[in-house]
N, C-alpha and C positions, 0 to 999 in steps of 0.2 A: 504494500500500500504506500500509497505518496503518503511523505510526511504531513499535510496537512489533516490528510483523511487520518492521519494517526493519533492527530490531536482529539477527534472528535468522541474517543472510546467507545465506539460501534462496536457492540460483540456479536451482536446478533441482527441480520436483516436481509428483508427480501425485497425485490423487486417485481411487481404485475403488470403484467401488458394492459396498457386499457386499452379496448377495442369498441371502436364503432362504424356500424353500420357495416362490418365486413371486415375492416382496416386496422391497423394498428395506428392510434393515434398518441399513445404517449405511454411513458410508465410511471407506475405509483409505488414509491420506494417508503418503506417502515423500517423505522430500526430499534433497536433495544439496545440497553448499554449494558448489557449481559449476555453471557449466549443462551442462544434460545433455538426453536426449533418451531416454527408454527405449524400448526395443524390442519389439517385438509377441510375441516371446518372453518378456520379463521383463513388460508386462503381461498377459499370460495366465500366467503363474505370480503373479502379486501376486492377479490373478482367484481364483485356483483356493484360495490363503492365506487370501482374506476370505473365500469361502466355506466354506472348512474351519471359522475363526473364529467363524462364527453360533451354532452350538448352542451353542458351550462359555460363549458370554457372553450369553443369550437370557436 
Protein backbone atom coordinates (compact mmCIF):
# COMPACT_ATOMS: atom_id res chain seq x y z
CA UNK A 1 0.00 0.00 0.00
CA UNK A 2 1.01 3.71 -0.60
CA UNK A 3 2.01 5.31 2.23
CA UNK A 4 -0.79 7.41 2.52
CA UNK A 5 -3.39 4.66 2.25
CA UNK A 6 -1.04 3.42 5.37
CA UNK A 7 -1.89 6.29 7.37
CA UNK A 8 -5.52 5.64 7.03
CA UNK A 9 -5.55 2.18 9.21
CA UNK A 10 -7.97 0.26 6.90
CA UNK A 11 -7.88 -3.33 8.01
CA UNK A 12 -10.67 -4.26 6.69
CA UNK A 13 -12.75 -3.23 3.29
CA UNK A 14 -14.47 -3.85 0.40
CA UNK A 15 -15.32 -2.54 -2.76
CA UNK A 16 -19.09 -2.81 -4.85
CA UNK A 17 -19.74 -2.34 -8.34
CA UNK A 18 -22.76 -0.06 -8.56
CA UNK A 19 -24.58 -0.81 -11.50
CA UNK A 20 -27.02 0.78 -13.54
CA UNK A 21 -29.24 0.06 -15.97
CA UNK A 22 -26.86 -2.70 -17.24
CA UNK A 23 -23.40 -0.66 -16.75
CA UNK A 24 -21.02 -0.38 -14.37
CA UNK A 25 -21.28 3.04 -13.17
CA UNK A 26 -19.15 3.47 -10.18
CA UNK A 27 -17.89 1.74 -6.88
CA UNK A 28 -18.99 1.88 -3.25
CA UNK A 29 -15.89 1.36 -1.19
CA UNK A 30 -16.46 0.60 3.02
CA UNK A 31 -13.89 0.15 5.34
CA UNK A 32 -13.37 -0.90 8.88
CA UNK A 33 -10.27 -0.15 10.90
CA UNK A 34 -10.20 -3.72 11.89
CA UNK A 35 -10.01 -6.76 9.89
CA UNK A 36 -13.12 -7.81 9.10
CA UNK A 37 -14.70 -10.08 6.62
CA UNK A 38 -18.23 -9.17 5.57
CA UNK A 39 -20.90 -11.34 4.92
CA UNK A 40 -22.84 -12.27 1.93
CA UNK A 41 -25.74 -10.73 3.62
CA UNK A 42 -24.16 -7.31 4.34
CA UNK A 43 -22.63 -7.53 0.65
CA UNK A 44 -25.80 -7.98 -0.81
CA UNK A 45 -27.34 -5.07 1.09
CA UNK A 46 -24.16 -2.80 0.23
CA UNK A 47 -25.26 -4.31 -3.52
CA UNK A 48 -28.72 -3.23 -3.26
CA UNK A 49 -27.37 0.61 -1.59
CA UNK A 50 -25.02 1.37 -4.62
CA UNK A 51 -27.75 0.52 -6.77
CA UNK A 52 -30.23 2.51 -5.13
CA UNK A 53 -27.32 5.34 -5.35
CA UNK A 54 -27.06 5.55 -9.34
CA UNK A 55 -29.90 7.60 -10.39
CA UNK A 56 -29.69 10.17 -7.55
CA UNK A 57 -26.00 10.92 -8.56
CA UNK A 58 -26.02 10.02 -12.57
Amino acid sequence: ARPAAKETKVEGSIAIPMMYQGNLFGTLGVAKPVPYDFTEEEVAELMTIGEAMCPHIE
